[in-house]
PQR file of N, CA, C, O and H, with PARSE charges and radii, in Angstrom:
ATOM      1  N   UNK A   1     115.449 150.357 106.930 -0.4000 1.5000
ATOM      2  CA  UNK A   1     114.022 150.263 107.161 -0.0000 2.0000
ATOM      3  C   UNK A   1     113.338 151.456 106.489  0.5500 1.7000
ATOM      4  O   UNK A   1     113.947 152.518 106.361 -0.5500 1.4000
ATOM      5  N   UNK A   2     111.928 151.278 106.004 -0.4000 1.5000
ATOM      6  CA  UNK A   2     111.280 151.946 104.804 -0.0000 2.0000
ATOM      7  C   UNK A   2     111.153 153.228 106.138  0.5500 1.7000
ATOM      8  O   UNK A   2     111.473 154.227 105.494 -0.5500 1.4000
ATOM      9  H   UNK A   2     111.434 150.415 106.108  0.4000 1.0000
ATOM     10  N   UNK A   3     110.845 153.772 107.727 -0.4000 1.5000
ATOM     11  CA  UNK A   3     110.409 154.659 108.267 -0.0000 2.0000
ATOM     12  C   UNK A   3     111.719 155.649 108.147  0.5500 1.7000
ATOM     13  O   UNK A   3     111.663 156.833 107.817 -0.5500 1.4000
ATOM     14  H   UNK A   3     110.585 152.960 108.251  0.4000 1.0000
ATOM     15  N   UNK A   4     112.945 154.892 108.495 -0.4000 1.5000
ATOM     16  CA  UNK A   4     113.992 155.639 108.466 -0.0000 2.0000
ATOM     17  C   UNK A   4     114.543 156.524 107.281  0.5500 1.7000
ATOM     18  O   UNK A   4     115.016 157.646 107.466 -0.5500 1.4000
ATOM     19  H   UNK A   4     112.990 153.930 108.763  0.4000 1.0000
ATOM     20  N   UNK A   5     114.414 155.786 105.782 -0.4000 1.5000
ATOM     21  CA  UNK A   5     114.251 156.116 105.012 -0.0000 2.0000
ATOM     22  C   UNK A   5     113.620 157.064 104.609  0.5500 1.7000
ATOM     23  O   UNK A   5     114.269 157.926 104.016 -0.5500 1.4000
ATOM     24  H   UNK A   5     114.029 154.876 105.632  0.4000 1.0000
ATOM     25  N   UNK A   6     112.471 157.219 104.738 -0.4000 1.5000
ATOM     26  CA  UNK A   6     111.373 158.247 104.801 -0.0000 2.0000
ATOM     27  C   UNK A   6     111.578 159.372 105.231  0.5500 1.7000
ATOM     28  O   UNK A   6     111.574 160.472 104.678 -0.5500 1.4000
ATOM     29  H   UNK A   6     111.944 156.519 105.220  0.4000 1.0000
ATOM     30  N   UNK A   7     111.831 158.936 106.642 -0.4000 1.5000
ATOM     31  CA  UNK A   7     112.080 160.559 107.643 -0.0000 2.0000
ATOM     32  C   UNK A   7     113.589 161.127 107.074  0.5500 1.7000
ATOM     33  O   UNK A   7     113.760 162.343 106.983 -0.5500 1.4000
ATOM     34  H   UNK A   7     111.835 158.042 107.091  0.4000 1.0000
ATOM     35  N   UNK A   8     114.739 160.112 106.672 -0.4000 1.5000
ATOM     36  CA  UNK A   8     115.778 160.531 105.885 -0.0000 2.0000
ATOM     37  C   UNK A   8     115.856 161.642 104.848  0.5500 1.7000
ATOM     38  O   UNK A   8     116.465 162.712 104.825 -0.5500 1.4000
ATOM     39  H   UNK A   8     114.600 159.124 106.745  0.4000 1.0000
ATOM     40  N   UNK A   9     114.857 160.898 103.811 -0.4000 1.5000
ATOM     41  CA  UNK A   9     114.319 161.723 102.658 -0.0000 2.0000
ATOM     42  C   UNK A   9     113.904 162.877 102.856  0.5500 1.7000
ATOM     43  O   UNK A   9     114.293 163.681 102.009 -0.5500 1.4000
ATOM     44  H   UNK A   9     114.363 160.029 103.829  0.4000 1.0000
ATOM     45  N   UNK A  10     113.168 163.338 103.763 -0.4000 1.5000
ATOM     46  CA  UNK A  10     112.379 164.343 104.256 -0.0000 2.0000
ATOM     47  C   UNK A  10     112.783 165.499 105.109  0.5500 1.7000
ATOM     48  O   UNK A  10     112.090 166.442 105.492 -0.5500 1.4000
ATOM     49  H   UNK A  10     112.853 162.685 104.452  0.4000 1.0000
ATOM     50  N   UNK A  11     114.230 165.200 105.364 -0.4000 1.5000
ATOM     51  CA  UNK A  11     114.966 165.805 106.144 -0.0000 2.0000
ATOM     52  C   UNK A  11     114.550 165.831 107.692  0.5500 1.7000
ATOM     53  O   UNK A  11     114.912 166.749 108.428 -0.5500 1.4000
ATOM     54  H   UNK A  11     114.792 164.434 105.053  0.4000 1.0000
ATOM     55  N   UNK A  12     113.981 165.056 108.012 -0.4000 1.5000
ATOM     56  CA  UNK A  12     112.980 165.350 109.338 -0.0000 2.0000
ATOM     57  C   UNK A  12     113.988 164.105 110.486  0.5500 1.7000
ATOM     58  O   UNK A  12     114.864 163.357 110.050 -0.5500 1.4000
ATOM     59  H   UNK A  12     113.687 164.310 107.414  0.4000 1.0000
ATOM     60  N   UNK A  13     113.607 164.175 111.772 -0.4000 1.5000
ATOM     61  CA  UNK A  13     114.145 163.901 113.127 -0.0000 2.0000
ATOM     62  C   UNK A  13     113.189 163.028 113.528  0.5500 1.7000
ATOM     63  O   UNK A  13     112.147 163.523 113.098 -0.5500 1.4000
ATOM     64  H   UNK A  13     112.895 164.783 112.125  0.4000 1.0000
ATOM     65  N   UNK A  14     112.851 161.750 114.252 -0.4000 1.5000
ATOM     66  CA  UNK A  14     111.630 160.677 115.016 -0.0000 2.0000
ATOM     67  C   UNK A  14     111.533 161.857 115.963  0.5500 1.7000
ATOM     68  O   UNK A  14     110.303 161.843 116.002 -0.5500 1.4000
ATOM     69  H   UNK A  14     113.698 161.348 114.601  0.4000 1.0000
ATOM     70  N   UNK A  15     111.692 162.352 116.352 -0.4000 1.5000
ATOM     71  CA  UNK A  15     111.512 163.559 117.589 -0.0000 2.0000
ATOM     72  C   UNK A  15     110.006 164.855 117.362  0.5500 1.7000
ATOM     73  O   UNK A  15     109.081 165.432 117.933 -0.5500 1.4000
ATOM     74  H   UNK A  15     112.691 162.364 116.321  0.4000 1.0000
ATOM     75  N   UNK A  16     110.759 164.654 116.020 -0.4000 1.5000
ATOM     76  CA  UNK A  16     109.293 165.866 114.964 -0.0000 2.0000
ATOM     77  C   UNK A  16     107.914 164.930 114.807  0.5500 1.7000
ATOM     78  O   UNK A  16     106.821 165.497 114.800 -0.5500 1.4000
ATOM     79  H   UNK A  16     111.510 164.185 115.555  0.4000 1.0000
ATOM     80  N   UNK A  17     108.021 163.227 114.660 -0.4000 1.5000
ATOM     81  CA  UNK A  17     106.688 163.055 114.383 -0.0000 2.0000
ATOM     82  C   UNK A  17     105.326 163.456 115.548  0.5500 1.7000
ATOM     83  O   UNK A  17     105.473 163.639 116.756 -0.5500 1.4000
ATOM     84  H   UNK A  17     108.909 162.767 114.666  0.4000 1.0000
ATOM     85  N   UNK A  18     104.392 163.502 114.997 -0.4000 1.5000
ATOM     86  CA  UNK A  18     103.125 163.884 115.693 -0.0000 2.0000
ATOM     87  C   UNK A  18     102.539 162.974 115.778  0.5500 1.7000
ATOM     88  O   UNK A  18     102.073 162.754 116.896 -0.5500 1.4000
ATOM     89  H   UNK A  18     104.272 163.353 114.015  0.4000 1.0000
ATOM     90  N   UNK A  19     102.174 161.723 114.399 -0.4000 1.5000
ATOM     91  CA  UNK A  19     101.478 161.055 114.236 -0.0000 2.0000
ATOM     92  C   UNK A  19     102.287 159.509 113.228  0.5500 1.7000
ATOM     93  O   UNK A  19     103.166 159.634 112.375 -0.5500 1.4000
ATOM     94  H   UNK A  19     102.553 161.902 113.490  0.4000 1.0000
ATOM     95  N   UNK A  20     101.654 158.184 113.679 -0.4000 1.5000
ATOM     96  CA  UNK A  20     102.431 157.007 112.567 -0.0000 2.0000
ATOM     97  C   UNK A  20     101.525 156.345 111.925  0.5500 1.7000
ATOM     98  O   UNK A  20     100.846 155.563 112.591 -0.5500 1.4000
ATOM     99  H   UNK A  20     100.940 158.083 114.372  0.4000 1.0000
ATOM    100  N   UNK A  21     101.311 156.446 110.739 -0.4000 1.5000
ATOM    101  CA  UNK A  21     100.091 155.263 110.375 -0.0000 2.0000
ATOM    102  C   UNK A  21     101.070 154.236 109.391  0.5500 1.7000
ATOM    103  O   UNK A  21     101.841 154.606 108.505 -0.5500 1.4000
ATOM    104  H   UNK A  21     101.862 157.081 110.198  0.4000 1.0000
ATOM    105  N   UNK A  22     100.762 152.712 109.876 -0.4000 1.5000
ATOM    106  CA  UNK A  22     101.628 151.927 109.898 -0.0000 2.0000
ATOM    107  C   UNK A  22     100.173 150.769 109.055  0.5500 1.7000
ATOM    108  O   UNK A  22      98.989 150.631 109.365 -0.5500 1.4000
ATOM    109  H   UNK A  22     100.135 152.412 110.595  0.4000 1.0000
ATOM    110  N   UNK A  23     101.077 150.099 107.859 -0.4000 1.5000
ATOM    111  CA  UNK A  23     100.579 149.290 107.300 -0.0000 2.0000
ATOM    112  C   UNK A  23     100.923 147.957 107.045  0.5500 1.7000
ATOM    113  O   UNK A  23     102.048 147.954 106.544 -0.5500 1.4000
ATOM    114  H   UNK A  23     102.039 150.211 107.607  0.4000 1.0000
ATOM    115  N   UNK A  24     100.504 146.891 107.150 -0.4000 1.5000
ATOM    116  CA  UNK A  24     100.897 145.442 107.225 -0.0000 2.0000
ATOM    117  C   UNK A  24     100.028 144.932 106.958  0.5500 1.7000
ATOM    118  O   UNK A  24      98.911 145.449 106.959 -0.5500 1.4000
ATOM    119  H   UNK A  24      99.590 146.893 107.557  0.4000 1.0000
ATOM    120  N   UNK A  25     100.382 143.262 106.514 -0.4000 1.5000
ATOM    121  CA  UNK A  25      99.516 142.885 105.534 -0.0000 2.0000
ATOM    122  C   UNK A  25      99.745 140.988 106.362  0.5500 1.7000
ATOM    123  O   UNK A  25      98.759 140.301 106.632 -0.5500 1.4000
ATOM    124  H   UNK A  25     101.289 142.841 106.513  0.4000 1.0000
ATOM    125  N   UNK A  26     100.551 140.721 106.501 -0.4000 1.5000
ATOM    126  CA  UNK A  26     101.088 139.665 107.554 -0.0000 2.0000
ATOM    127  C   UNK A  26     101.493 139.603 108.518  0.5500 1.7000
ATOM    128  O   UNK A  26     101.006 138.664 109.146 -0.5500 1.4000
ATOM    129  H   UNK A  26     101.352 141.279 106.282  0.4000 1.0000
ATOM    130  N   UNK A  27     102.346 140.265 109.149 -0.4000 1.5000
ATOM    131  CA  UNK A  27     103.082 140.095 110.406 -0.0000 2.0000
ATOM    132  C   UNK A  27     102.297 139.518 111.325  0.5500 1.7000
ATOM    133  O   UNK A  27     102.638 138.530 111.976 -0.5500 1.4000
ATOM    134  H   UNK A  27     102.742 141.028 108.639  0.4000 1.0000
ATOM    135  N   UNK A  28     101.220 140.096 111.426 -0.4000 1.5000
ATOM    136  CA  UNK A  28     100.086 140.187 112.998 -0.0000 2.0000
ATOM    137  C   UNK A  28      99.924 138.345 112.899  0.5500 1.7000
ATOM    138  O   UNK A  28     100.281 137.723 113.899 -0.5500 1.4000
ATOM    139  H   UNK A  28     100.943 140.898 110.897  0.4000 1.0000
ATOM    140  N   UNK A  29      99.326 137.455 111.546 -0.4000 1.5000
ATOM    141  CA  UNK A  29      99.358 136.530 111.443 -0.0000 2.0000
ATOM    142  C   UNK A  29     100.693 135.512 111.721  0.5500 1.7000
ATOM    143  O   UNK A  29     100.741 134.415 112.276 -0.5500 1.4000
ATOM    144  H   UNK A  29      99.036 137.960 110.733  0.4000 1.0000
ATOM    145  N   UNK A  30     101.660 136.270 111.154 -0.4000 1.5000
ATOM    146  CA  UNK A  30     102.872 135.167 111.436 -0.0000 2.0000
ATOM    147  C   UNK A  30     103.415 135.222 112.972  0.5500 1.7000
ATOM    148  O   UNK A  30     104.097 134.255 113.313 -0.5500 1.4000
ATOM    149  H   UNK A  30     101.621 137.161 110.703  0.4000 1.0000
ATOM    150  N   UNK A  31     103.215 136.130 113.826 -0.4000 1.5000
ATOM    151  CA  UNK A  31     103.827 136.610 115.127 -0.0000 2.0000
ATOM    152  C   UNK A  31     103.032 136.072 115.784  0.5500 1.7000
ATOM    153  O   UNK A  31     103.399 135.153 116.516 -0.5500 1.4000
ATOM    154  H   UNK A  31     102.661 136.915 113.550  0.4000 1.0000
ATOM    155  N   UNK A  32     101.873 136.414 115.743 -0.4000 1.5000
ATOM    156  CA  UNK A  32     100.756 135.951 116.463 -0.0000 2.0000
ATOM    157  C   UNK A  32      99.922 137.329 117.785  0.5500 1.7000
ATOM    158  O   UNK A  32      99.206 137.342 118.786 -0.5500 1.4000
ATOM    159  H   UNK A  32     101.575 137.161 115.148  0.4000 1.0000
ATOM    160  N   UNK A  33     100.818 138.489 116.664 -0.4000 1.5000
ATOM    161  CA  UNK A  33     101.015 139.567 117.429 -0.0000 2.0000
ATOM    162  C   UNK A  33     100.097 140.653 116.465  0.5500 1.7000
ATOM    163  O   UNK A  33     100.588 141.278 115.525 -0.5500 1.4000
ATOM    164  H   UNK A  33     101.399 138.478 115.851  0.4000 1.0000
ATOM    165  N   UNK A  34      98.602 140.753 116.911 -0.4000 1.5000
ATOM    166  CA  UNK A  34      98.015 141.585 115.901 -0.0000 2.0000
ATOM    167  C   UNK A  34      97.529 142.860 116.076  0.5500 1.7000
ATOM    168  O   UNK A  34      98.367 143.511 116.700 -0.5500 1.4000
ATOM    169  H   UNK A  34      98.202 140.245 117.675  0.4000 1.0000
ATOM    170  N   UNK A  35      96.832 143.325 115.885 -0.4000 1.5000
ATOM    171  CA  UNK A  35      96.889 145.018 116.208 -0.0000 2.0000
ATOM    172  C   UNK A  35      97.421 146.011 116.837  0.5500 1.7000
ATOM    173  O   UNK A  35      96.800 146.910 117.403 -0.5500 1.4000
ATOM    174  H   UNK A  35      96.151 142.796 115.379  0.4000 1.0000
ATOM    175  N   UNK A  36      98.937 145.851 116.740 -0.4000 1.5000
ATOM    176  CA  UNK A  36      99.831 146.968 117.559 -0.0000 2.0000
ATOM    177  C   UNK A  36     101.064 146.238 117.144  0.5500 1.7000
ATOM    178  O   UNK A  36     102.055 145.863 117.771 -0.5500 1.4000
ATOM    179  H   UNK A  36      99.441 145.120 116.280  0.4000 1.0000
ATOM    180  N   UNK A  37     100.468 146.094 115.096 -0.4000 1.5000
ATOM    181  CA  UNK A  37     102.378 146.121 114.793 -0.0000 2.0000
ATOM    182  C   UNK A  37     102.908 147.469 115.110  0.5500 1.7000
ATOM    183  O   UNK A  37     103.784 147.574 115.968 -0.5500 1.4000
ATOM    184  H   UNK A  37      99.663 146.399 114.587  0.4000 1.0000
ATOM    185  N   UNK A  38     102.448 148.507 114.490 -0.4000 1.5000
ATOM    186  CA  UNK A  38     102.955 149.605 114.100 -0.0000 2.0000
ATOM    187  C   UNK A  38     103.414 150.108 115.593  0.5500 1.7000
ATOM    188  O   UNK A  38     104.069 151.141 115.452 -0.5500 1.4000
ATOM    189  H   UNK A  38     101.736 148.422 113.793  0.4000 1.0000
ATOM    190  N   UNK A  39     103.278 149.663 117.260 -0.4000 1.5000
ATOM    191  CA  UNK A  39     103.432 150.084 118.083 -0.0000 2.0000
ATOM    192  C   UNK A  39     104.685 149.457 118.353  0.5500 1.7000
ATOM    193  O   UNK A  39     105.689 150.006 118.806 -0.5500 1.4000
ATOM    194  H   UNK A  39     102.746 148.823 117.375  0.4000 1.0000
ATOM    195  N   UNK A  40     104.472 147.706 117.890 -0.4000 1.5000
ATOM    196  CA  UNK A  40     106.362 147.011 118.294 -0.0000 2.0000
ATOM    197  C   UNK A  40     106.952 147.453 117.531  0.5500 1.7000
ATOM    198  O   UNK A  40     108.126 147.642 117.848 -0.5500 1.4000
ATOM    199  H   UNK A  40     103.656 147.261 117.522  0.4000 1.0000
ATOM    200  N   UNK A  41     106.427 147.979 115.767 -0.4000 1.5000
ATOM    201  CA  UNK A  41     107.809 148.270 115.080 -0.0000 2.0000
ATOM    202  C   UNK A  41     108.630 149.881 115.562  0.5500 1.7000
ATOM    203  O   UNK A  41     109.833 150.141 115.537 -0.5500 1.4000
ATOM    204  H   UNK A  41     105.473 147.826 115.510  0.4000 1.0000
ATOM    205  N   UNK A  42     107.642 150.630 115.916 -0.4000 1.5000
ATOM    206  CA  UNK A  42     108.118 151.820 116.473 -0.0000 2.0000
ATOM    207  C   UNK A  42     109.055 151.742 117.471  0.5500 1.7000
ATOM    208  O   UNK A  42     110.041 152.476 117.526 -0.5500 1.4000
ATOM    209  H   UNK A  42     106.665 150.419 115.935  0.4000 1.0000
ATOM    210  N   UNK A  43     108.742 150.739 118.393 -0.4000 1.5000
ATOM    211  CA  UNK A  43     109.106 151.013 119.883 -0.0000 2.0000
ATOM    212  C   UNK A  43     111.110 150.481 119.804  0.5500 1.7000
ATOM    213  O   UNK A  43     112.145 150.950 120.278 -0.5500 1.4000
ATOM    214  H   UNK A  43     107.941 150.143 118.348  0.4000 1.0000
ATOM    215  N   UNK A  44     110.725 149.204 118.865 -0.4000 1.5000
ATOM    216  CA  UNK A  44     112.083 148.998 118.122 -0.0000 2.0000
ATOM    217  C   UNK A  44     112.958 149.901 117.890  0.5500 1.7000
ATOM    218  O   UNK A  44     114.144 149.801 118.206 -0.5500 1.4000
ATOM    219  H   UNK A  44     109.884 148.823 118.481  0.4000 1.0000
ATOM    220  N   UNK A  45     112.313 151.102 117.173 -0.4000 1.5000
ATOM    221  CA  UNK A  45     113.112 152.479 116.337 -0.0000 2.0000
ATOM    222  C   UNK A  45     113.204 153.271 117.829  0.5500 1.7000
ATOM    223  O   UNK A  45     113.711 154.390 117.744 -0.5500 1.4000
ATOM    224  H   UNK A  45     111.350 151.183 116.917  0.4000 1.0000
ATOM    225  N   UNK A  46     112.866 152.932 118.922 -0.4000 1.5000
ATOM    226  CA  UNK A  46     112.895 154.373 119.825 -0.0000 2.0000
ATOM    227  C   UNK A  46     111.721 155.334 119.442  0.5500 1.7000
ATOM    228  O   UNK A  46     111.917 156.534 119.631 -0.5500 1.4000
ATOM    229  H   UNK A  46     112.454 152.024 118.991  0.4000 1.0000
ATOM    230  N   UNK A  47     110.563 154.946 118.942 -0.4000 1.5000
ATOM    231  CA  UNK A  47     109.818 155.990 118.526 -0.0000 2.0000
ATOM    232  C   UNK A  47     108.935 155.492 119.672  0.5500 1.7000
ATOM    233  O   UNK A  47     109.193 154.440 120.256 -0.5500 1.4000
ATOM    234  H   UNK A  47     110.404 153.971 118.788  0.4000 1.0000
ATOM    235  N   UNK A  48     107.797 156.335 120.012 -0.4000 1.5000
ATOM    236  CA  UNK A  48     107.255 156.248 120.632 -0.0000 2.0000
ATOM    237  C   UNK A  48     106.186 157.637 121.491  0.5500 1.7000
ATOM    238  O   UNK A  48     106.684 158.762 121.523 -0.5500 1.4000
ATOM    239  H   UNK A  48     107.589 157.190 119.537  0.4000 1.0000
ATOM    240  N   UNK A  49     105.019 157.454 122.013 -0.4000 1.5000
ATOM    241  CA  UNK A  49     104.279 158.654 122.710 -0.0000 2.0000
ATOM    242  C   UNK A  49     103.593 159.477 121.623  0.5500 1.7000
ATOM    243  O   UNK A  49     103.098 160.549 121.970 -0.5500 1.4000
ATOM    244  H   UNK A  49     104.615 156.539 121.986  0.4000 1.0000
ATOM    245  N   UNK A  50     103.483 158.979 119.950 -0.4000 1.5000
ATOM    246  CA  UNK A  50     102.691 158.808 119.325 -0.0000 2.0000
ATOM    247  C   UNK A  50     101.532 158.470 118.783  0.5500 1.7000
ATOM    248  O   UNK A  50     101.498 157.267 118.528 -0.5500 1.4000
ATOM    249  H   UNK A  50     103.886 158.108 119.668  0.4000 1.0000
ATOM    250  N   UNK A  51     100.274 159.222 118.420 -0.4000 1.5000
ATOM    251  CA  UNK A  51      99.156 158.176 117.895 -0.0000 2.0000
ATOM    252  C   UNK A  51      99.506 157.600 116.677  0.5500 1.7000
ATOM    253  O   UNK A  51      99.967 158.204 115.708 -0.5500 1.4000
ATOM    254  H   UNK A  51     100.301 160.200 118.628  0.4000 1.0000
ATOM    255  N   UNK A  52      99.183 155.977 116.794 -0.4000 1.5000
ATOM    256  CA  UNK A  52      99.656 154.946 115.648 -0.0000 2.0000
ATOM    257  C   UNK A  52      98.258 154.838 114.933  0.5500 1.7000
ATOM    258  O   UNK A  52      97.212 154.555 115.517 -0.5500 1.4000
ATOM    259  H   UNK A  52      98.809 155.487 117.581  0.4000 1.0000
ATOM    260  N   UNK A  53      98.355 155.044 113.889 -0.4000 1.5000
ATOM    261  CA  UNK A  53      97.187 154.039 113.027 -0.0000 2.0000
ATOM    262  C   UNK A  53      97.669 152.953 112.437  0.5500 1.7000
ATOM    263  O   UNK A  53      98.482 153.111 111.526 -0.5500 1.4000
ATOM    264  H   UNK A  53      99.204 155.274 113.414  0.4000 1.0000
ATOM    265  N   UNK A  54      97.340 151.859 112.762 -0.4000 1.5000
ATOM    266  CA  UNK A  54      97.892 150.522 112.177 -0.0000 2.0000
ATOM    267  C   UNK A  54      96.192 150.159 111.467  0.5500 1.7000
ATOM    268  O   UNK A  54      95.017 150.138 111.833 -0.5500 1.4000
ATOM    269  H   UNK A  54      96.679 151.731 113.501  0.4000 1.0000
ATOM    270  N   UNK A  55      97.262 149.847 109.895 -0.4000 1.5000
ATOM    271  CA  UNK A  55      96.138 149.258 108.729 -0.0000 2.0000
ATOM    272  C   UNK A  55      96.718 148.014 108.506  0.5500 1.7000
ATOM    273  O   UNK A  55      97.915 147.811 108.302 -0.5500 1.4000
ATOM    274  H   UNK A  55      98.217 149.864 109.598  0.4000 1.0000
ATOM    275  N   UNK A  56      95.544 146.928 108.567 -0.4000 1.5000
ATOM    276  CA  UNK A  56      95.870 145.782 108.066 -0.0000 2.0000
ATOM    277  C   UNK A  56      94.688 145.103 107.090  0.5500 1.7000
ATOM    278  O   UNK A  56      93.662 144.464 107.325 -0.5500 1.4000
ATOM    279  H   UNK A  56      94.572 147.092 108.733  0.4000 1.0000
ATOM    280  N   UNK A  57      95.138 145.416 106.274 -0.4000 1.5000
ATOM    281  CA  UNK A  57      94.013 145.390 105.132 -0.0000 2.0000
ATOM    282  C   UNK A  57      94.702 144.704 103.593  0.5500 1.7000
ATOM    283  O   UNK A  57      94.831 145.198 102.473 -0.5500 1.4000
ATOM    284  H   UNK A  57      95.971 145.935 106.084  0.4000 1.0000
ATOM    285  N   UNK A  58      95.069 143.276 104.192 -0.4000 1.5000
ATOM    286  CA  UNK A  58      95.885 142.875 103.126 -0.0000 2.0000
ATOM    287  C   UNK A  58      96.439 143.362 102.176  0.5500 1.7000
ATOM    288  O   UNK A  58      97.017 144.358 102.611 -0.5500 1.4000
ATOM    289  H   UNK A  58      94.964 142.874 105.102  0.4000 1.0000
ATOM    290  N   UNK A  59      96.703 143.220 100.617 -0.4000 1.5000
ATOM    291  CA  UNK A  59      97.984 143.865  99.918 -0.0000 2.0000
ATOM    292  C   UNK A  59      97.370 145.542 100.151  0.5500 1.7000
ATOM    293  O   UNK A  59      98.183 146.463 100.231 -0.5500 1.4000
ATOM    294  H   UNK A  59      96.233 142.411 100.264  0.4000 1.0000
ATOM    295  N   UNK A  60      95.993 145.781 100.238 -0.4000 1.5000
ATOM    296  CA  UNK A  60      95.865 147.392 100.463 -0.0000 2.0000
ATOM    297  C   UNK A  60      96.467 147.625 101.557  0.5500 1.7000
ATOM    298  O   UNK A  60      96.597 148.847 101.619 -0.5500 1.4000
ATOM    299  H   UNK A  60      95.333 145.033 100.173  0.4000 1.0000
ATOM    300  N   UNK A  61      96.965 147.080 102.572 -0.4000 1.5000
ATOM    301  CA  UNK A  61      97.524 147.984 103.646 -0.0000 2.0000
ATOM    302  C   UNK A  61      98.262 148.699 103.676  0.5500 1.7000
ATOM    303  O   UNK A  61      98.523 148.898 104.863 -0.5500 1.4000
ATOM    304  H   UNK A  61      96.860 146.086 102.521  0.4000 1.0000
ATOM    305  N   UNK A  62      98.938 149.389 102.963 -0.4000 1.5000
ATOM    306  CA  UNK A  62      99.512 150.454 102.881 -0.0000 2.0000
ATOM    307  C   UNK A  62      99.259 151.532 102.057  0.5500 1.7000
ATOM    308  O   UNK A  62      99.804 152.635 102.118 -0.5500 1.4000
ATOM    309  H   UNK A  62      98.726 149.228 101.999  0.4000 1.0000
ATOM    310  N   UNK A  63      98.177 151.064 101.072 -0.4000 1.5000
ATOM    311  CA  UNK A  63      97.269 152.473 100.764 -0.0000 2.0000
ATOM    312  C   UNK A  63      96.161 153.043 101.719  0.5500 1.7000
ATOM    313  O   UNK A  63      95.706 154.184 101.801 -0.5500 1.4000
ATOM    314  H   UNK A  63      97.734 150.168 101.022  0.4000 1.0000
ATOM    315  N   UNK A  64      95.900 152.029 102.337 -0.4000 1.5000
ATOM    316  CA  UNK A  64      94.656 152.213 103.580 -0.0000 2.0000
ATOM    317  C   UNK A  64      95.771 152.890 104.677  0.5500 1.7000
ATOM    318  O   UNK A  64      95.100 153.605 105.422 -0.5500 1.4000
ATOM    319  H   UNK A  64      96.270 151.102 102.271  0.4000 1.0000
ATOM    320  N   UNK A  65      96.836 152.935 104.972 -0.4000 1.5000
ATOM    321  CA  UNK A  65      97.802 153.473 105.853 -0.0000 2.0000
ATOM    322  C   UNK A  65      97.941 154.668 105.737  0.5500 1.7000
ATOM    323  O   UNK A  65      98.058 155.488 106.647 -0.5500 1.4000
ATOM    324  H   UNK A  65      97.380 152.355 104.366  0.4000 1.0000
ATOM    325  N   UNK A  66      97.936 154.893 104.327 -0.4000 1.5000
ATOM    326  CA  UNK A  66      98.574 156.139 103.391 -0.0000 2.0000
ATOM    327  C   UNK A  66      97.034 156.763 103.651  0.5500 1.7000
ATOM    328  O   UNK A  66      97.134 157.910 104.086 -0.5500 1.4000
ATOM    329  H   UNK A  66      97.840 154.226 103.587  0.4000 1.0000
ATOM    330  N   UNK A  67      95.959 156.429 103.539 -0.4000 1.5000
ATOM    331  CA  UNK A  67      94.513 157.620 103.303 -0.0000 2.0000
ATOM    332  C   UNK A  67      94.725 158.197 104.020  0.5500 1.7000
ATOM    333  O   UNK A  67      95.548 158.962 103.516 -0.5500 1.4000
ATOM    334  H   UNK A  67      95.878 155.497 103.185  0.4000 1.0000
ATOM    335  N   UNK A  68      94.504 158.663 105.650 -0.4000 1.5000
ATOM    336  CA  UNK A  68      94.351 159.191 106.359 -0.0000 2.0000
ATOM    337  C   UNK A  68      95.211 160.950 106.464  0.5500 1.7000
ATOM    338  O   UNK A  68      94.840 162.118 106.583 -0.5500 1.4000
ATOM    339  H   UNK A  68      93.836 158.042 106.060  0.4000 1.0000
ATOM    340  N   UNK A  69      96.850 160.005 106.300 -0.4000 1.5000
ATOM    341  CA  UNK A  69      97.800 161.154 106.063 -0.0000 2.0000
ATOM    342  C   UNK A  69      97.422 161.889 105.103  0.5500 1.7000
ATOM    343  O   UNK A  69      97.185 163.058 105.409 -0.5500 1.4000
ATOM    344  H   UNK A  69      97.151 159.056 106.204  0.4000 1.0000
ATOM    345  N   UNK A  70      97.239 161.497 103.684 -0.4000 1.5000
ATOM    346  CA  UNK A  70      97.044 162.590 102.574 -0.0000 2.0000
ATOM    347  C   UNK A  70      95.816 162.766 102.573  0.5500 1.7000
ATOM    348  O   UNK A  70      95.782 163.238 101.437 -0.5500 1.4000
ATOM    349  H   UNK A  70      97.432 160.548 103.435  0.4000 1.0000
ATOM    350  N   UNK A  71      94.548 162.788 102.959 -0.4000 1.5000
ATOM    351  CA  UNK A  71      93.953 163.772 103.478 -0.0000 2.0000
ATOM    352  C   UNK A  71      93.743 164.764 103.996  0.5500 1.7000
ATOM    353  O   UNK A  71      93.105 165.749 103.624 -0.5500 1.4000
ATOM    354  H   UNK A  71      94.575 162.405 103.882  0.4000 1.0000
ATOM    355  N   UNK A  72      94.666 164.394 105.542 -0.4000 1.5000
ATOM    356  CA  UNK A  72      95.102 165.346 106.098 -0.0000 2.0000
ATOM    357  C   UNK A  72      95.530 166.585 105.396  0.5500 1.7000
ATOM    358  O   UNK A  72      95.290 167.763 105.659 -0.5500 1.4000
ATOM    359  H   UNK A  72      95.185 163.594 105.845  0.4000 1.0000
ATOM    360  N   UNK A  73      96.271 166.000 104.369 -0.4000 1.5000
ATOM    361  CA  UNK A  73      97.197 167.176 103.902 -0.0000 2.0000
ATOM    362  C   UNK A  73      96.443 167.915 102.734  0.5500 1.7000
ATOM    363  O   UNK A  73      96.665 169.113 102.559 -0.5500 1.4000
ATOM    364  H   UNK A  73      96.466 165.043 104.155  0.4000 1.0000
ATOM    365  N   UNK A  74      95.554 167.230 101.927 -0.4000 1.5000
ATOM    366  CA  UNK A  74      94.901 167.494 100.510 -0.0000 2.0000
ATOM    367  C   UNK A  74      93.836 167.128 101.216  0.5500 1.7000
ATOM    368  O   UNK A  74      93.475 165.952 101.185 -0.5500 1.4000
ATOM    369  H   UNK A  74      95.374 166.257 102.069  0.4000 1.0000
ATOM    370  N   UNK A  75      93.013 168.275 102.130 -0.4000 1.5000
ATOM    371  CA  UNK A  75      91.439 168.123 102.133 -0.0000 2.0000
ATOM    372  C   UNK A  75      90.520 168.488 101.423  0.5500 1.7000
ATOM    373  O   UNK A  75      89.361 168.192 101.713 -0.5500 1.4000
ATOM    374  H   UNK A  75      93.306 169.231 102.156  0.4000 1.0000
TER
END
């Protein structure tokens, strides 16, 4: 999975996150399960007690996922 991966890459622990901004573009439609993917896909991983930003902003959803963080970081 692309989170595990990530935090892999990064050398980092689910224990260290602060914050998840989570992007999707279908699921919410095919599940029938919509604004709190990013809360079932977490809860799956054991993550959890996090603020989620879930973007669903068709094929942009995961650059609209991505703004917030690199802001953060490059203000």
């Amino acid at each position: 999975m692309s989170i595990e991966g990530a935090l892999n890459s990064a050398g980092a622990e689910k224990k260290a996150l602060e914050a998840v901004a989570v992007g999707n573009a279908m699921a919410g439609l095919l599940t029938g399960q919509e604004c709190i993917r990013g809360q079932v896909v977490l809860r799956d991983m054991g993550i959890g007690g996090v603020p989620v930003i879930n973007a669903e902003n068709a094929c942009a959803s995961a650059a609209t996922a991505h703004y917030p963080t690199y802001t953060s970081i490059f203000p």
